[in-house]
MARFIKOL-609207 format. One line per field, with one value per residue (C-alpha): residue number from 0; residue in three letters; x, y, z. Coordinates in steps of 0.1 Angstrom, whole numbers, plus 2048, in hexadecimal, padded with zeros to 3 digits. Example, Ala and Ser with C-alpha at 12.3 -4.5 7.8 and 13.67 -1.06 7.14 Angstrom:
<pts>
num: (0,1)
residuo: (ALA,SER)
px: (87B,889)
py: (7D3,7F5)
pz: (84E,847)
</pts>
This chain:
<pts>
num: (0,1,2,3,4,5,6,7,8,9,10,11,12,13,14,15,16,17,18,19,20,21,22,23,24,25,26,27,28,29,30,31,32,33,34,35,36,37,38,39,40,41,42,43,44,45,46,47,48,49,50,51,52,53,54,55,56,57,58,59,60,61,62,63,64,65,66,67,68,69,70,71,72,73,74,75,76,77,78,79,80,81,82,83,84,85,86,87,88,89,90,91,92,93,94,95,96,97,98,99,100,101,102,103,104,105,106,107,108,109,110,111,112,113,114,115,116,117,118,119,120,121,122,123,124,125,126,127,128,129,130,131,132,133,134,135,136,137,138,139,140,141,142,143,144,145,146,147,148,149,150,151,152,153,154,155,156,157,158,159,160,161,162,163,164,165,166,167,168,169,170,171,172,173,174,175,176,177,178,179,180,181,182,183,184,185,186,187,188,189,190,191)
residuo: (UNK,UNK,UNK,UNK,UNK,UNK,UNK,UNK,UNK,UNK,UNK,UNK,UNK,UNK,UNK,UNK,UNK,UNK,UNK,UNK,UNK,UNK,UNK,UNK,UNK,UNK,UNK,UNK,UNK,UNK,UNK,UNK,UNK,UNK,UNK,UNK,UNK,UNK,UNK,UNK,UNK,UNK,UNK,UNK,UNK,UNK,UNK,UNK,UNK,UNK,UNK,UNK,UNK,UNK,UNK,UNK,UNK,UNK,UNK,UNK,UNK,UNK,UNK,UNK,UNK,UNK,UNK,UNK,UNK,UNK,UNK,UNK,UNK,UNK,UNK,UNK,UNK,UNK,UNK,UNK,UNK,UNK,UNK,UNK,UNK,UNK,UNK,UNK,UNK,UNK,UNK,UNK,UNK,UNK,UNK,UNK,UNK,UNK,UNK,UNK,UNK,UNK,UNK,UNK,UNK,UNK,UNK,UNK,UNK,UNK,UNK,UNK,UNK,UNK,UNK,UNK,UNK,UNK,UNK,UNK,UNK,UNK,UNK,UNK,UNK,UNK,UNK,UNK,UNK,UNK,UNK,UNK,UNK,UNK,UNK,UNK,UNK,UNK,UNK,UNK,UNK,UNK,UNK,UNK,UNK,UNK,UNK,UNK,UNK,UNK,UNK,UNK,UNK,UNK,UNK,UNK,UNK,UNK,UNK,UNK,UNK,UNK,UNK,UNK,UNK,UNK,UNK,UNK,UNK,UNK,UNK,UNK,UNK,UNK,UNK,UNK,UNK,UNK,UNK,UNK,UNK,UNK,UNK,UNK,UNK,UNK,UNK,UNK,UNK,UNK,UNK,UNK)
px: (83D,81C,7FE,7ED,7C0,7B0,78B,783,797,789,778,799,7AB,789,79A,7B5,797,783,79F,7A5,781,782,79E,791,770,782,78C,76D,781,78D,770,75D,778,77C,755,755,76A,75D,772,793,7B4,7C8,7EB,7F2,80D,80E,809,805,820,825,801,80A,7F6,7FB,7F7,7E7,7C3,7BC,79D,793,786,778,78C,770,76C,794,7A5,79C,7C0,7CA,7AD,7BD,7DE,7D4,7C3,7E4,7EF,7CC,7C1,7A9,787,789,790,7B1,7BD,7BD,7CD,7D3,7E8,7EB,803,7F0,7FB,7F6,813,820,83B,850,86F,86F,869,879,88D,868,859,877,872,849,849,864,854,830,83F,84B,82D,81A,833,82A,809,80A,81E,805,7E2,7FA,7FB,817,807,7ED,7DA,7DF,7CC,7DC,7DC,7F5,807,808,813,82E,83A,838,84C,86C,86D,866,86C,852,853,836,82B,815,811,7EE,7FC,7E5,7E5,7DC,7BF,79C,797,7BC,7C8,7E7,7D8,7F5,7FF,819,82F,835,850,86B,883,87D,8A8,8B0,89B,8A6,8CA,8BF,8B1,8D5,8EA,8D2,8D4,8FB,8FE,8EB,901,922,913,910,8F2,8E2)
py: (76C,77A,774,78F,78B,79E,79E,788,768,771,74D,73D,74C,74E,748,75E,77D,76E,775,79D,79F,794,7AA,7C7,7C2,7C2,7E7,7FF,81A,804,7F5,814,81A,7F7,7ED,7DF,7C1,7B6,7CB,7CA,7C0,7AA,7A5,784,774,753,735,743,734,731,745,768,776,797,7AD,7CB,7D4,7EC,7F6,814,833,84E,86E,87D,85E,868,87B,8A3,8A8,88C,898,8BA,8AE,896,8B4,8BF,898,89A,875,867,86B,874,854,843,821,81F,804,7F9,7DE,7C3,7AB,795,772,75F,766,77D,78F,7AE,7A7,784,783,7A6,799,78F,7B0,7C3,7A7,7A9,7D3,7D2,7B7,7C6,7E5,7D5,7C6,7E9,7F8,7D9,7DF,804,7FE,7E5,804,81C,82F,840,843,831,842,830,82A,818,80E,81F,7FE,7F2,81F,81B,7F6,805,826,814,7F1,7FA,81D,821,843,853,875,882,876,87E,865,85B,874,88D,87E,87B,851,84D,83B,846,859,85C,859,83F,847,827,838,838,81A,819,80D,82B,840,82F,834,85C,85E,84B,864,884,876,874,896,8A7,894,8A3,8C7,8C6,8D0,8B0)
pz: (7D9,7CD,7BD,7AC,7A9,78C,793,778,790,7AA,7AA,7A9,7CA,7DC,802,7FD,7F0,80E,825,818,818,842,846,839,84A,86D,861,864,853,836,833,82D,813,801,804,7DD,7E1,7BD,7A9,7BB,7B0,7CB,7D2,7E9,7F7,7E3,7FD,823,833,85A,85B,84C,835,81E,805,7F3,7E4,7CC,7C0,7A8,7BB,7B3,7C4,7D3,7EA,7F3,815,808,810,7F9,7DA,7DC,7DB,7BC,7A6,79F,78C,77B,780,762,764,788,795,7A2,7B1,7D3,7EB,80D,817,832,843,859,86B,88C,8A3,88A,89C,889,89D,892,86E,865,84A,83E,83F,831,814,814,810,7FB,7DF,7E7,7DA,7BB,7B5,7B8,79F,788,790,786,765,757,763,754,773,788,7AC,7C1,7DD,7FC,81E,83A,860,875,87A,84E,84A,85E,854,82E,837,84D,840,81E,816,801,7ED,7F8,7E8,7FF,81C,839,859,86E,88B,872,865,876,870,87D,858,848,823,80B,7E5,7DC,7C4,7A6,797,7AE,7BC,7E0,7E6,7D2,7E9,80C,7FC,7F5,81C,827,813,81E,845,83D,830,84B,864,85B,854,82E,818,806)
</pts>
């Protein structure tokens, strides 16, 4: 379902880095935050069907250029040589509609997710520092249930982007089925 770009192929999947590139320009705040295209990592959908388009990119940040909320938060997993991966992800289309391609979505979050752990097993690393719009935050938290570590949403922080750390090491369907059982417990009065 996806394609993943090292830098060094960039040449080869030039319309879909073209296309992240556009996106990401349309977003001041990620912009601002993803402004050396050259060195990122991509994660594509493999062929754009019926006009949707998606994925991640991650780039190597240094944590200073982070939320403060989220640096604070990452002095305490002491990332190597001050630097981390960051992401931010998209799922774009014409006439792209949530209530008609659900069962796409749930997919789409789901496999991105997989593809992030991958991603994070082959860096050697265990978290990513995300920054997402409002819309991509939520789509990743109830459609996917990605295991988020720390979490700034978007009403909490000044450029209105969702700041949070993404955990690699747990299965998001074992921690939907934890939130089911935790919802269940609290329902009939018992302590989860």
């Amino acid at each position: 379902m996806f394609n993943i770009i090292e830098p060094k192929d960039r040449y080869l999947y030039k319309t879909v880095a073209d296309l992240f590139s556009g996106l990401i320009k349309e977003r001041a705040m990620l912009d601002y935050s993803f402004q050396d295209h050259t060195s990122a990592t991509f994660i594509a959908i493999k062929g754009q069907s019926n006009g949707i388009f998606g994925g991640a990119i991650l780039l190597k940040q240094r944590v200073g250029t982070l939320h403060q909320k989220v640096g604070k938060h990452l002095s305490t997993l002491e990332p190597k040589n001050g630097e981390v991966w960051t992401c931010s992800i998209f799922l774009h289309g014409e006439n792209y509609s949530l209530s008609q391609n659900e069962s796409f979505c749930k997919l789409f979050y789901q496999n991105l997710y997989q593809q992030l752990v991958e991603f994070g097993m082959k860096k050697k690393i265990g978290f990513l520092c995300l920054m997402l719009e409002p819309g991509e935050y939520l789509c990743t938290e109830v459609i996917g249930s990605w295991p988020y570590a720390f979490e700034i949403k978007p009403h909490e922080s000044r450029d209105g982007l969702f700041h949070g750390i993404l955990s690699l090491m747990i299965n998001p369907s074992q921690l939907h089925r934890k939130r089911e059982m935790t919802t269940f417990y609290k329902e009939i009065g018992l302590a989860a």
